[in-house]
Backbone as XML, in Angstrom:
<?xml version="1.0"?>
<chain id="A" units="angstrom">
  <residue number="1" name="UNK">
    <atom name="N" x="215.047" y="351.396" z="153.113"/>
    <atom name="CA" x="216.447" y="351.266" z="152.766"/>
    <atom name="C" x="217.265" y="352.179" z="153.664"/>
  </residue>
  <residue number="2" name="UNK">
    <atom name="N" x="218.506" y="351.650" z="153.878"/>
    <atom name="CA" x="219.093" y="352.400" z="154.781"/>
    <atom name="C" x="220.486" y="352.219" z="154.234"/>
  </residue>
  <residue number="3" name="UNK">
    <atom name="N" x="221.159" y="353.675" z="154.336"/>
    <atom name="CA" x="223.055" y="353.802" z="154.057"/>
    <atom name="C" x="223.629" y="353.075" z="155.400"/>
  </residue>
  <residue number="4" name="UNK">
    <atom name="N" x="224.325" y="352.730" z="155.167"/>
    <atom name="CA" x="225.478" y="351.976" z="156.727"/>
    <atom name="C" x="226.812" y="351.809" z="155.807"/>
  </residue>
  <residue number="5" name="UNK">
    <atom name="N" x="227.373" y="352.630" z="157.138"/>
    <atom name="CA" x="228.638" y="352.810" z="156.484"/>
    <atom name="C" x="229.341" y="353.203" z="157.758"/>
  </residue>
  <residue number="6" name="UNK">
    <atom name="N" x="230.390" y="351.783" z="158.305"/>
    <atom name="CA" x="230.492" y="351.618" z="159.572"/>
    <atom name="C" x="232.068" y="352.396" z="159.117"/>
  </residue>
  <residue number="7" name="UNK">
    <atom name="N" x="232.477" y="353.198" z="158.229"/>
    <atom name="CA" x="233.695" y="354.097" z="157.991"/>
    <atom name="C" x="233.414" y="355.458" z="158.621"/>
  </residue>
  <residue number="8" name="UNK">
    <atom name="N" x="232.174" y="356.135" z="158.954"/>
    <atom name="CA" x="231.860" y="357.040" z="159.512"/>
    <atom name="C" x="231.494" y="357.276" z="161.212"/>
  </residue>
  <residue number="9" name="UNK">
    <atom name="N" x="231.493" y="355.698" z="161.402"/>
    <atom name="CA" x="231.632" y="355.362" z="163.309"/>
    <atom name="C" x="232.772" y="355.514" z="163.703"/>
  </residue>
  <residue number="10" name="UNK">
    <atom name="N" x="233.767" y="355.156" z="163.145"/>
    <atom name="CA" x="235.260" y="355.343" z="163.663"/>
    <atom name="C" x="235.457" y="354.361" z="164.377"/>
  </residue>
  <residue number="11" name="UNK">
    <atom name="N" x="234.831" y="352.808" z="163.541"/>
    <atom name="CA" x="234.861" y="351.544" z="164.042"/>
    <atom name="C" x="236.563" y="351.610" z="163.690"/>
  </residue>
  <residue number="12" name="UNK">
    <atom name="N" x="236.889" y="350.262" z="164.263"/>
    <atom name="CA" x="238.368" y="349.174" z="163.090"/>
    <atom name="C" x="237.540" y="348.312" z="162.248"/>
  </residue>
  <residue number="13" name="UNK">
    <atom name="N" x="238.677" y="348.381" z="161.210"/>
    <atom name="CA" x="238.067" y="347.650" z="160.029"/>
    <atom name="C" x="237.881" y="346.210" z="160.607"/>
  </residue>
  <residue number="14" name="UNK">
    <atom name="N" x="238.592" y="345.314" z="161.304"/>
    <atom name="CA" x="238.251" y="344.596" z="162.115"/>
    <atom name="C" x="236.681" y="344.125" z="162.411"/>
  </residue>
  <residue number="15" name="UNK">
    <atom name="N" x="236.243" y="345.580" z="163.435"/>
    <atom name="CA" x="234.950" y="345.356" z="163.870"/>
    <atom name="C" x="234.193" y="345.654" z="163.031"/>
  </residue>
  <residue number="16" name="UNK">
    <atom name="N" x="233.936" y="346.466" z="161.312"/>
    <atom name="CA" x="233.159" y="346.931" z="160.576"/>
    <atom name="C" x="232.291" y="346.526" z="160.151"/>
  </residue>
  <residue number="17" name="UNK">
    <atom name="N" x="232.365" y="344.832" z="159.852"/>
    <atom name="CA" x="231.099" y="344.108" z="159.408"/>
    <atom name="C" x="229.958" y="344.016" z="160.520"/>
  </residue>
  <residue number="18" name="UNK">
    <atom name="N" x="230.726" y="343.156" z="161.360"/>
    <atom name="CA" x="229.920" y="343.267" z="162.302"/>
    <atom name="C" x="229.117" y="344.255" z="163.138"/>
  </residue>
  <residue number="19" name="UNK">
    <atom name="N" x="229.796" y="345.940" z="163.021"/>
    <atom name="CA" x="229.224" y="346.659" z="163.476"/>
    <atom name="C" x="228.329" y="347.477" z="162.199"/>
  </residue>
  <residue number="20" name="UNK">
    <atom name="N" x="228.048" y="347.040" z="161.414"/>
    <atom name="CA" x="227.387" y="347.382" z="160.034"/>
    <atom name="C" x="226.076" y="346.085" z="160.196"/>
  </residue>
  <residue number="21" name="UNK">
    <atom name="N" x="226.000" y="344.993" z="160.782"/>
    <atom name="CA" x="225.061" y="344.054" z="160.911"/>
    <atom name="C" x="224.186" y="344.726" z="162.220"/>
  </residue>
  <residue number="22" name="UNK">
    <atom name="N" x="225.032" y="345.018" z="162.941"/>
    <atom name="CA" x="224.463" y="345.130" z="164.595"/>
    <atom name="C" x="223.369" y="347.025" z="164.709"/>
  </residue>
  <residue number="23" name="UNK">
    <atom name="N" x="224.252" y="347.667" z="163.393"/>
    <atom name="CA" x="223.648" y="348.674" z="163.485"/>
    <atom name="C" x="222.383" y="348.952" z="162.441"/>
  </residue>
  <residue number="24" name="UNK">
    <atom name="N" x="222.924" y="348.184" z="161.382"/>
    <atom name="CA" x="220.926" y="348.173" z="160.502"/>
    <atom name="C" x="220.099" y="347.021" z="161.386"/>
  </residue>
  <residue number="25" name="UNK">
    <atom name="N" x="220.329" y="346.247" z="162.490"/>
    <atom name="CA" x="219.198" y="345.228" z="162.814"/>
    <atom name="C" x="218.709" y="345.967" z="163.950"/>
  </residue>
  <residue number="26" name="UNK">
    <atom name="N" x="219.427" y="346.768" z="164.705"/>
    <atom name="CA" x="218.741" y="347.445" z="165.656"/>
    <atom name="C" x="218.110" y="348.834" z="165.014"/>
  </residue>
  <residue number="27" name="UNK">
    <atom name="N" x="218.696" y="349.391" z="164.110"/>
    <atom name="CA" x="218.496" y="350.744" z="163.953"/>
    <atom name="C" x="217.445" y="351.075" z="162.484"/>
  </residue>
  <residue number="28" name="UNK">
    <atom name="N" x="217.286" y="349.787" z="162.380"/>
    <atom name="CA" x="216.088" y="349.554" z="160.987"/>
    <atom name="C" x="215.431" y="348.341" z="161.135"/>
  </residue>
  <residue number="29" name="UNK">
    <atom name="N" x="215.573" y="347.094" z="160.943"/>
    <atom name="CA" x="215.065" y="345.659" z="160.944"/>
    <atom name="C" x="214.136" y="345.982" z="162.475"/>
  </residue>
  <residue number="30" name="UNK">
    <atom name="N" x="215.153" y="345.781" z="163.175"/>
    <atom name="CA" x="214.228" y="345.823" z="164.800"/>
    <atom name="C" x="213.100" y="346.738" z="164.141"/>
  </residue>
  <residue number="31" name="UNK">
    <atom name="N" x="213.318" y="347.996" z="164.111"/>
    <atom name="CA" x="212.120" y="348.982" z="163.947"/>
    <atom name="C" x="211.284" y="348.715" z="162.620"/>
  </residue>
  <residue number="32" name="UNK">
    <atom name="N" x="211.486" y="348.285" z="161.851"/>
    <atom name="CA" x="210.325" y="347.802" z="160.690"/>
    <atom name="C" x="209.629" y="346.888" z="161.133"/>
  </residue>
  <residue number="33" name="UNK">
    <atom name="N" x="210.339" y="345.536" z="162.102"/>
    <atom name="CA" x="209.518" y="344.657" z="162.206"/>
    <atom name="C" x="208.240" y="344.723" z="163.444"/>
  </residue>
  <residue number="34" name="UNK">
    <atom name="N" x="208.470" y="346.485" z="164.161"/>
    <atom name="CA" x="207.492" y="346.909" z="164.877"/>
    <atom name="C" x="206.205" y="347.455" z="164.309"/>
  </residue>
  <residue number="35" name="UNK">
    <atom name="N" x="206.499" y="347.421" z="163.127"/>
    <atom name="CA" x="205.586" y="347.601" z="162.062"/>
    <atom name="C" x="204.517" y="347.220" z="162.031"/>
  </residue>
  <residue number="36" name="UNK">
    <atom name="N" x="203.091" y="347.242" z="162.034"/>
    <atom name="CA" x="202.000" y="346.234" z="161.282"/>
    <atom name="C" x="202.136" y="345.763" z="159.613"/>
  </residue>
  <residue number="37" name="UNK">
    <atom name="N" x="203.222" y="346.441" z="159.136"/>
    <atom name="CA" x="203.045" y="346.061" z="157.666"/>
    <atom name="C" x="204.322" y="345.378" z="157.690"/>
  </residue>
  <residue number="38" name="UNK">
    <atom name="N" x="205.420" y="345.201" z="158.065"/>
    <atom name="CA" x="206.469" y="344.834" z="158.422"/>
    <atom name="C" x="207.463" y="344.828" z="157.201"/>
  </residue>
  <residue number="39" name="UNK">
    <atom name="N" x="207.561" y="346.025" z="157.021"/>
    <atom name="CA" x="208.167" y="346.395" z="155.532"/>
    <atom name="C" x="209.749" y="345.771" z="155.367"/>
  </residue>
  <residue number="40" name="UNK">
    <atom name="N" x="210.329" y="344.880" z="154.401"/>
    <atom name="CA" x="211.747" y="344.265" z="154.319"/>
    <atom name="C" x="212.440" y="345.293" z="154.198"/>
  </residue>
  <residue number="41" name="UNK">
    <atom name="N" x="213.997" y="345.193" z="155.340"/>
    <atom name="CA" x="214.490" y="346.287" z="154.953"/>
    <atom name="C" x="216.089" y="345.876" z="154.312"/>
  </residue>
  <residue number="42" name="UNK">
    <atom name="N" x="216.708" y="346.624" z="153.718"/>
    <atom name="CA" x="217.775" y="346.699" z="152.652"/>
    <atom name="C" x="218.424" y="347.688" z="153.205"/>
  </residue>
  <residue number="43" name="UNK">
    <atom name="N" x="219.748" y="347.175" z="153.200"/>
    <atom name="CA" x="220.954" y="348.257" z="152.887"/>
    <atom name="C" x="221.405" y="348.879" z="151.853"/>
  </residue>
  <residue number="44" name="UNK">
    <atom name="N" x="221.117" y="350.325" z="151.606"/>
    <atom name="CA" x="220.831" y="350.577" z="150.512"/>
    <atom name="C" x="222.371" y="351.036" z="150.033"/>
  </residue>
  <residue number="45" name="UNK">
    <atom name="N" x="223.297" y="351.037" z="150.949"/>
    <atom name="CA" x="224.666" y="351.671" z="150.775"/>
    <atom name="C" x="225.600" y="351.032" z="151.666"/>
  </residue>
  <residue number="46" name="UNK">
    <atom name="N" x="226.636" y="350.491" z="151.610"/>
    <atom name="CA" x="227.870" y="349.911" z="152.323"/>
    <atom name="C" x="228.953" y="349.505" z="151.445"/>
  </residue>
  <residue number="47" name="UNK">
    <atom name="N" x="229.722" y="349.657" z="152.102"/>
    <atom name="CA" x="231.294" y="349.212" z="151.605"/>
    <atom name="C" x="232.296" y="350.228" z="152.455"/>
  </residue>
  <residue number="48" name="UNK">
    <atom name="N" x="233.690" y="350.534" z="151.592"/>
    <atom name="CA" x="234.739" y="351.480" z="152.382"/>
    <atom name="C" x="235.598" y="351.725" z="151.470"/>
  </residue>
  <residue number="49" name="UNK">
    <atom name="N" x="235.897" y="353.015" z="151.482"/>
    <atom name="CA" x="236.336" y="353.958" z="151.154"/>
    <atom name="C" x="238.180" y="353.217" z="150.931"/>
  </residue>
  <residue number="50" name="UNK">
    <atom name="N" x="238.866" y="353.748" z="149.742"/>
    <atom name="CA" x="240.573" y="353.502" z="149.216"/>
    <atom name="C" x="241.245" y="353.907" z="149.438"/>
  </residue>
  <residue number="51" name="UNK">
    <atom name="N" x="240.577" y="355.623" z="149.371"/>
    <atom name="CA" x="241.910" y="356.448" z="149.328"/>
    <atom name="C" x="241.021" y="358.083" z="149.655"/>
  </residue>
  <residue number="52" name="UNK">
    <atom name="N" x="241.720" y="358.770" z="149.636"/>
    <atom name="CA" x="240.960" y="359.736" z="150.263"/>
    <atom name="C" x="242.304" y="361.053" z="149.360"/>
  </residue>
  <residue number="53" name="UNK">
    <atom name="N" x="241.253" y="362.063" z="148.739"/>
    <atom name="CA" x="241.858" y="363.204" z="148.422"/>
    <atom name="C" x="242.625" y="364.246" z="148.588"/>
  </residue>
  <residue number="54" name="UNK">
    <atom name="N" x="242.530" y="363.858" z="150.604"/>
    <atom name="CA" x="242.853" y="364.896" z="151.670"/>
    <atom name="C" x="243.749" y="364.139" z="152.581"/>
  </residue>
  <residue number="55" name="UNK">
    <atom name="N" x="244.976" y="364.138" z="153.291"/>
    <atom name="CA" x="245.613" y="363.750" z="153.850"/>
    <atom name="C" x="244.842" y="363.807" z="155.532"/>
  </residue>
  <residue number="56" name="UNK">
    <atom name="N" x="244.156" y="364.720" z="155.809"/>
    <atom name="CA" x="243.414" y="364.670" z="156.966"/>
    <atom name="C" x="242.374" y="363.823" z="157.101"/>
  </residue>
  <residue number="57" name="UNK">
    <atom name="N" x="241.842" y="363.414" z="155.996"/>
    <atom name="CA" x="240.702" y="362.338" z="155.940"/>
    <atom name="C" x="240.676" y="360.802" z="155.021"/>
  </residue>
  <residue number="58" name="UNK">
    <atom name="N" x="242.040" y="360.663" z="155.557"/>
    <atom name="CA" x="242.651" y="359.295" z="155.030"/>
    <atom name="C" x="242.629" y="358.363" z="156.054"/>
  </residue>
  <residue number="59" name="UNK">
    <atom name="N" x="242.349" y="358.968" z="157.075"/>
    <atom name="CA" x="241.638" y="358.002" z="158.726"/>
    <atom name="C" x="240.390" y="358.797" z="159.070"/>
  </residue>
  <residue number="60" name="UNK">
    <atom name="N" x="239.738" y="357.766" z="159.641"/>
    <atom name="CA" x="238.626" y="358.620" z="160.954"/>
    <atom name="C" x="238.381" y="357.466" z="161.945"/>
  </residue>
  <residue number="61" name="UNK">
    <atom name="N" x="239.053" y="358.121" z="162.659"/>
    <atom name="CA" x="239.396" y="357.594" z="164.002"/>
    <atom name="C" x="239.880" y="356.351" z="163.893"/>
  </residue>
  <residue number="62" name="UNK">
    <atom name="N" x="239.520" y="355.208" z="164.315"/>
    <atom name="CA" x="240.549" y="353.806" z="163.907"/>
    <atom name="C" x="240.525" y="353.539" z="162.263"/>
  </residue>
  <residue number="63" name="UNK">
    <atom name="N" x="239.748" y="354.260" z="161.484"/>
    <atom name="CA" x="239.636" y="353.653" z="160.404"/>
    <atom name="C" x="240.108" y="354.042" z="159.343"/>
  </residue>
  <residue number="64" name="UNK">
    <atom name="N" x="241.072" y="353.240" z="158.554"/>
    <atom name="CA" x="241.612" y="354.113" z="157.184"/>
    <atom name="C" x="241.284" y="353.865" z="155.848"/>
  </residue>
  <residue number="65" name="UNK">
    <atom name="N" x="241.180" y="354.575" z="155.017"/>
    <atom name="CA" x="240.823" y="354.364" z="153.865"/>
    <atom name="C" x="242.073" y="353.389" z="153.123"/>
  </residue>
  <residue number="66" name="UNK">
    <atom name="N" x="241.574" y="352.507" z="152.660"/>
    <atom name="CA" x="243.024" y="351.712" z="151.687"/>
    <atom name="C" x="242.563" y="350.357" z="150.895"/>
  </residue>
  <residue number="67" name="UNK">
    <atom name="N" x="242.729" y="349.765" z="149.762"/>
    <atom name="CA" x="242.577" y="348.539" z="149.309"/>
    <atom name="C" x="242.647" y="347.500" z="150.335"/>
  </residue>
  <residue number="68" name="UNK">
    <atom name="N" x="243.689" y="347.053" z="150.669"/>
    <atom name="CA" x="243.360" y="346.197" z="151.607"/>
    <atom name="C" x="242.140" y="346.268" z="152.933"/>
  </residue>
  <residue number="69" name="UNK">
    <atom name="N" x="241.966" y="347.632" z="153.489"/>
    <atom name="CA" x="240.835" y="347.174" z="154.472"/>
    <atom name="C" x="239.603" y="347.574" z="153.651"/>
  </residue>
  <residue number="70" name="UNK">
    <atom name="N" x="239.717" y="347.710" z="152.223"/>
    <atom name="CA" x="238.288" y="347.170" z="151.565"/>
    <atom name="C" x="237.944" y="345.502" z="151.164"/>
  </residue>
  <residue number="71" name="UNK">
    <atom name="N" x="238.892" y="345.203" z="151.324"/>
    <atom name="CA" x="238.901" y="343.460" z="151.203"/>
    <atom name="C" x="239.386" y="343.131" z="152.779"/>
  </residue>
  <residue number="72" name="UNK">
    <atom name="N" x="239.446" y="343.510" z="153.880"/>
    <atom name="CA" x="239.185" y="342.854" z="155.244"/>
    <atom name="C" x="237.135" y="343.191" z="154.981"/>
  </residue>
  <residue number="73" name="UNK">
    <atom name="N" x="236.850" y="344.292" z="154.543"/>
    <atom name="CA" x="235.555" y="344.238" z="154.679"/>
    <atom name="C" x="234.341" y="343.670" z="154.063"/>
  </residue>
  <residue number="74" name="UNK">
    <atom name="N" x="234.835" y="343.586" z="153.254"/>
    <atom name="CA" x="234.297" y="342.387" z="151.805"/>
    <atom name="C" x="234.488" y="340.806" z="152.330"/>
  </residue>
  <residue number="75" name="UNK">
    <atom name="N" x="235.614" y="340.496" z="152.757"/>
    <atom name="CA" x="235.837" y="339.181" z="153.413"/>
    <atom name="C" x="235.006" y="339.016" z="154.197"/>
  </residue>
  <residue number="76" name="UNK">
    <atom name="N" x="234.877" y="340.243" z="155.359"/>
    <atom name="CA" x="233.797" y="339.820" z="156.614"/>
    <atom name="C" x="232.287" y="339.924" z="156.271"/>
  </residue>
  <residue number="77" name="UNK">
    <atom name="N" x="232.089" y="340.987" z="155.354"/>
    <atom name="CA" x="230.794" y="341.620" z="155.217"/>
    <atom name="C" x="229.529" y="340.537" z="154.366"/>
  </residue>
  <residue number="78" name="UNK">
    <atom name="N" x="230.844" y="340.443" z="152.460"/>
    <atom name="CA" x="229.775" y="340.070" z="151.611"/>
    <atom name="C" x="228.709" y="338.070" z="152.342"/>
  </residue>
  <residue number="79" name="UNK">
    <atom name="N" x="230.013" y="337.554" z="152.235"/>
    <atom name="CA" x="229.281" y="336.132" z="152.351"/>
    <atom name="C" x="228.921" y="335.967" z="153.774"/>
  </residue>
  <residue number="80" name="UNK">
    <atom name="N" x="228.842" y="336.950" z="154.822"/>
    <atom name="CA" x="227.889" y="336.792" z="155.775"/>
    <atom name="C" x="226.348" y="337.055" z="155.529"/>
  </residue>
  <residue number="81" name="UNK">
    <atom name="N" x="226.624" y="338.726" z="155.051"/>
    <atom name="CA" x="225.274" y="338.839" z="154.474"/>
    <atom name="C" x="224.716" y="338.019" z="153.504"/>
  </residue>
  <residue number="82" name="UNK">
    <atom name="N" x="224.825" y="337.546" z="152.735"/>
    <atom name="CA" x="224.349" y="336.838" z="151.946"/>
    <atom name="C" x="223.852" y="335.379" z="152.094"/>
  </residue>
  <residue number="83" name="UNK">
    <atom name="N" x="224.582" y="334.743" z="153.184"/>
    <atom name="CA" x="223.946" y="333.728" z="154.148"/>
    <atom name="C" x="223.125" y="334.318" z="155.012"/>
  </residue>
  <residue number="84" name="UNK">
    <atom name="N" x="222.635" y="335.343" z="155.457"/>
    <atom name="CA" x="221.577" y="336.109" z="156.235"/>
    <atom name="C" x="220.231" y="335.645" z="155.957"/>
  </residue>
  <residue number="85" name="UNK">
    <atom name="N" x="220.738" y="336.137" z="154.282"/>
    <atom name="CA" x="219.452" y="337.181" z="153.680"/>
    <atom name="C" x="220.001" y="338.132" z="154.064"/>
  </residue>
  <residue number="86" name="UNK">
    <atom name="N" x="220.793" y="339.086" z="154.508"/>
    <atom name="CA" x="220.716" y="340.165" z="154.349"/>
    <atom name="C" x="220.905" y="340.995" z="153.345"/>
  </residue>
  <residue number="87" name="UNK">
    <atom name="N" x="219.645" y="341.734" z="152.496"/>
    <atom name="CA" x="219.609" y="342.605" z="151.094"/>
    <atom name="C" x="220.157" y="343.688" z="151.397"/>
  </residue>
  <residue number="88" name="UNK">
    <atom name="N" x="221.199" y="343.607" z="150.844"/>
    <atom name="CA" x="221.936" y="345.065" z="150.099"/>
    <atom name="C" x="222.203" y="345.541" z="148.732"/>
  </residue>
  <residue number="89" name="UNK">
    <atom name="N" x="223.083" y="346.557" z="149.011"/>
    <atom name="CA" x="223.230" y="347.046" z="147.669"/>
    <atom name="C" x="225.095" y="347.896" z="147.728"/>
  </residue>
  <residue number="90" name="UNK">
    <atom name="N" x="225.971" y="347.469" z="147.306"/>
    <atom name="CA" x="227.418" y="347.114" z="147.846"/>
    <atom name="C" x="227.743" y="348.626" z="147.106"/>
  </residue>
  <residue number="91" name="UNK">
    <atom name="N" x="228.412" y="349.608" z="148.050"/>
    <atom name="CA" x="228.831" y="351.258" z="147.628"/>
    <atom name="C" x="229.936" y="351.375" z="147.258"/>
  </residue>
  <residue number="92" name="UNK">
    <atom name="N" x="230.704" y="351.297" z="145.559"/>
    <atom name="CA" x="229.970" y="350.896" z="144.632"/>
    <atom name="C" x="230.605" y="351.015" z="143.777"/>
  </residue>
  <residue number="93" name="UNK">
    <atom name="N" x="230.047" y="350.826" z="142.280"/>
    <atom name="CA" x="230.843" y="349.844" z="141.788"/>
    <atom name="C" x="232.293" y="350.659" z="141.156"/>
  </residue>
  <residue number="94" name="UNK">
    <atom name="N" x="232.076" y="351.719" z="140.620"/>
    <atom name="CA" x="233.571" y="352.647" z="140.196"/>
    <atom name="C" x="233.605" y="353.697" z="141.289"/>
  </residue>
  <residue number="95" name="UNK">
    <atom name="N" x="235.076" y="354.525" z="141.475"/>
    <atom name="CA" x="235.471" y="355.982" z="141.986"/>
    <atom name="C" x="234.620" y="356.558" z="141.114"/>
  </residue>
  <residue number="96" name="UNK">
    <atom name="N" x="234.862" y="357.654" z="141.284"/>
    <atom name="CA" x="233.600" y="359.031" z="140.807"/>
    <atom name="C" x="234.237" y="359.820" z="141.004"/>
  </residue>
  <residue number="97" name="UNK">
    <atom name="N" x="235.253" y="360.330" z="139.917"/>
    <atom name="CA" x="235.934" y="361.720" z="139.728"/>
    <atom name="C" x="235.236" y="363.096" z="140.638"/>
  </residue>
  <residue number="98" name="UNK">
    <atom name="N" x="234.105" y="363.168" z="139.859"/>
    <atom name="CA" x="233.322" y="364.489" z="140.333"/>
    <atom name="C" x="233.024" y="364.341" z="141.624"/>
  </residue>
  <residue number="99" name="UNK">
    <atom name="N" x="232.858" y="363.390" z="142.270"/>
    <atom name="CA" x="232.810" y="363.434" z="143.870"/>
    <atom name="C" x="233.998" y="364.046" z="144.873"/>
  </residue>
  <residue number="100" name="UNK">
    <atom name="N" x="234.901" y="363.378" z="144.136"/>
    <atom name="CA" x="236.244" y="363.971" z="144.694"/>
    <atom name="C" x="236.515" y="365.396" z="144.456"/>
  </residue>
  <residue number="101" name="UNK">
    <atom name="N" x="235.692" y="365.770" z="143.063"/>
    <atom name="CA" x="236.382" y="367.159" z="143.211"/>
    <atom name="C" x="235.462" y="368.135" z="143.796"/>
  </residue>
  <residue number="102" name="UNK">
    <atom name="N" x="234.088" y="367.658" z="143.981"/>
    <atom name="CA" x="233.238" y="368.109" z="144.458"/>
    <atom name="C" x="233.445" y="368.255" z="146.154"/>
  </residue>
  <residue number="103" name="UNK">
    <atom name="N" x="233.454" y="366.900" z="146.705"/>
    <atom name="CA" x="233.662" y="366.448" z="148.007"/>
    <atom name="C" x="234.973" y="366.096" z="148.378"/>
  </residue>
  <residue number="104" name="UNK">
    <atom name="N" x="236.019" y="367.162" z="148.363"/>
    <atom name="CA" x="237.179" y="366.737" z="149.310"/>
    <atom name="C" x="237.009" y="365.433" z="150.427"/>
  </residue>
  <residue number="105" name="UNK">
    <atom name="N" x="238.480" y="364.655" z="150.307"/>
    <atom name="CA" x="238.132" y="363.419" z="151.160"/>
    <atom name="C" x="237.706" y="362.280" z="150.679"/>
  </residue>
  <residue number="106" name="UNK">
    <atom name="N" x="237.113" y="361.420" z="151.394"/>
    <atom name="CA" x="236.785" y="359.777" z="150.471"/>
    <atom name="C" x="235.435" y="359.855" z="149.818"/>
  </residue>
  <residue number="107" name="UNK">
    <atom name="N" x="234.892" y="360.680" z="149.420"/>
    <atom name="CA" x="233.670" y="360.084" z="148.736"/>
    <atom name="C" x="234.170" y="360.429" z="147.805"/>
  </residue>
  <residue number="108" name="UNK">
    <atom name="N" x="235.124" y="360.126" z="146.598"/>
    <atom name="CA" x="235.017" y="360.159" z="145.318"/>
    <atom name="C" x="235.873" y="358.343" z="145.559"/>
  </residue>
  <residue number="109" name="UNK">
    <atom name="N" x="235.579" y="358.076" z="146.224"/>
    <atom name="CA" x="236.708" y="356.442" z="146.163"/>
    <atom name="C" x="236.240" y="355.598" z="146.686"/>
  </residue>
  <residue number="110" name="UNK">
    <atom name="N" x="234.857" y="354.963" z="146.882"/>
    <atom name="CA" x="234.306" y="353.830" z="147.386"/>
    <atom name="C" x="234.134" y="352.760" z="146.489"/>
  </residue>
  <residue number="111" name="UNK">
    <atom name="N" x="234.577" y="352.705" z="145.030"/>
    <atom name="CA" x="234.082" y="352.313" z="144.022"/>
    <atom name="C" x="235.100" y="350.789" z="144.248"/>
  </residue>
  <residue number="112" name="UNK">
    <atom name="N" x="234.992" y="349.790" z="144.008"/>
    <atom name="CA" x="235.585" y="348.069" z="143.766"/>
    <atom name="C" x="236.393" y="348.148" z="142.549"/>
  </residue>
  <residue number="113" name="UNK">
    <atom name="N" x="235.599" y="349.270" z="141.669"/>
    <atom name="CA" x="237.027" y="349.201" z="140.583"/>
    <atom name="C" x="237.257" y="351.082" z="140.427"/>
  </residue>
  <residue number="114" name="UNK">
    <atom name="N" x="238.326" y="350.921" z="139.800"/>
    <atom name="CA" x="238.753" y="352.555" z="139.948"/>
    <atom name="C" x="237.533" y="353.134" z="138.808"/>
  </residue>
  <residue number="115" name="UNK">
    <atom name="N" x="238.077" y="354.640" z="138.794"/>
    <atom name="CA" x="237.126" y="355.443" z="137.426"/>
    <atom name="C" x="237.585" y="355.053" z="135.917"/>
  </residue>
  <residue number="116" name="UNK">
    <atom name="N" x="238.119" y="354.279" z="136.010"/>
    <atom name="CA" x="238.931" y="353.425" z="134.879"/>
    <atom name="C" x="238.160" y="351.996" z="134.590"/>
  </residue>
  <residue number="117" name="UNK">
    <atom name="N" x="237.635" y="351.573" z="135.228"/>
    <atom name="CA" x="237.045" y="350.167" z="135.518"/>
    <atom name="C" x="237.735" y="349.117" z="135.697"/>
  </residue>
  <residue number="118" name="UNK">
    <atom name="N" x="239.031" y="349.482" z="136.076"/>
    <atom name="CA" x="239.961" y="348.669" z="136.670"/>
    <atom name="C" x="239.326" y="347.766" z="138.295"/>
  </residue>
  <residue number="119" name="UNK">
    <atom name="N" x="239.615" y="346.436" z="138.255"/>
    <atom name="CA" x="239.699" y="346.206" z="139.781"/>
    <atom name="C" x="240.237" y="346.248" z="140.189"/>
  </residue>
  <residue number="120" name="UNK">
    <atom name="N" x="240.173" y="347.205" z="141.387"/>
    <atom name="CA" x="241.135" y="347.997" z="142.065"/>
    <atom name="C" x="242.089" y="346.324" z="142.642"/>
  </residue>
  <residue number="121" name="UNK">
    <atom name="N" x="243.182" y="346.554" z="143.847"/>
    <atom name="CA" x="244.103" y="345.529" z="144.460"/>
    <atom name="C" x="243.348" y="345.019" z="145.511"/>
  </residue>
  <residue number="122" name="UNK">
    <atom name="N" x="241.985" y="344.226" z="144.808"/>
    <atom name="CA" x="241.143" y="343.248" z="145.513"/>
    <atom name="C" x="241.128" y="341.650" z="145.168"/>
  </residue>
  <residue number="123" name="UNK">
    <atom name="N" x="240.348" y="341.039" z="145.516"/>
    <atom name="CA" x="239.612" y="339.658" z="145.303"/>
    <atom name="C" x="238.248" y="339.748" z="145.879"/>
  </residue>
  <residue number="124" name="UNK">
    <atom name="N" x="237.395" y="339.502" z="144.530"/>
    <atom name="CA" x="236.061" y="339.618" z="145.279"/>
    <atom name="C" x="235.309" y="338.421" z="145.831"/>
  </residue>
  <residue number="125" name="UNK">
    <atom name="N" x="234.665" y="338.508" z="146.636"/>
    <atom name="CA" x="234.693" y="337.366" z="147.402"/>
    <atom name="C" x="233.909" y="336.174" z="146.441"/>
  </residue>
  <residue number="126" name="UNK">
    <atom name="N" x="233.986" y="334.800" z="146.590"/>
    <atom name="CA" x="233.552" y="333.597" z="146.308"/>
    <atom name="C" x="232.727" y="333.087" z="147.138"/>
  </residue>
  <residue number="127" name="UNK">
    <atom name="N" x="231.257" y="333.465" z="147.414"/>
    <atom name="CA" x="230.642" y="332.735" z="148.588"/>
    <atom name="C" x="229.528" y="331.526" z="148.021"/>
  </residue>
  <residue number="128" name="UNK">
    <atom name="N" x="229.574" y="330.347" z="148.765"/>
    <atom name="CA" x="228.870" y="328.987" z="148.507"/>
    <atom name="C" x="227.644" y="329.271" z="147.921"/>
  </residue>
  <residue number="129" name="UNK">
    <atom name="N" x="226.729" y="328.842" z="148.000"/>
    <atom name="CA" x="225.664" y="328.907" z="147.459"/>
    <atom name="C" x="224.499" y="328.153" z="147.999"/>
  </residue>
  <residue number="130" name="UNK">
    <atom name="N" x="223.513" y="327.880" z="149.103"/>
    <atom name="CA" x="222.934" y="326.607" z="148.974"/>
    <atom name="C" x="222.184" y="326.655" z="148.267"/>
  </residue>
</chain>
């Protein structure tokens, strides 16, 4: 299992899915499947960050924390992976008070719905099914 979390490259939300595909297939898949046991690998962490505690870490580098570019990333991310096969595990599902007060900055805010269990100002995606 592997975290990917293309908010810490200082991708654009733009390029995030795609650079969240390109970096677990080279940087895990490629290397498991050098394997003799060829162990399946999972994303064990992805998504992006809302809002951030700290006015200095409300960007990193092209990328900002906000509702909307958590749904540019959900748009690009979920129903690609999922036409893959690609197994994940989506980071997650509420904010987390104690993170924030623990961890100045966005890790108390990756959550799809707030610490309230509100959904946050999304749409979660609808992908086909075959």
């Amino acid at each position: 299992m592997s975290n990917v979390h293309a908010w810490f490259a200082g991708t654009t939300i733009q390029d995030a899915a795609t650079w969240t595909f390109t970096f677990f297939k080279e940087t895990n898949v490629d290397v498991a499947n050098a394997l003799t046991n060829k162990p399946q690998m999972y994303i064990a962490e992805t998504g992006w960050p809302t809002n951030s505690s700290t006015a200095a870490e409300k960007t990193d580098g092209a990328s900002e924390a906000s509702d909307a570019n958590l749904q540019i990333f959900l748009n690009n991310f979920v129903c690609t992976a999922n036409t893959q096969g690609i197994k994940y595990f989506f980071f997650e599902f509420t904010d987390i008070p104690w993170k924030e007060r623990l961890y100045p900055g966005v890790e108390g805010f990756w959550g799809l719905f707030t610490s309230e269990k509100k959904l946050k100002g999304i749409t979660l995606p609808d992908c086909t099914h075959d």
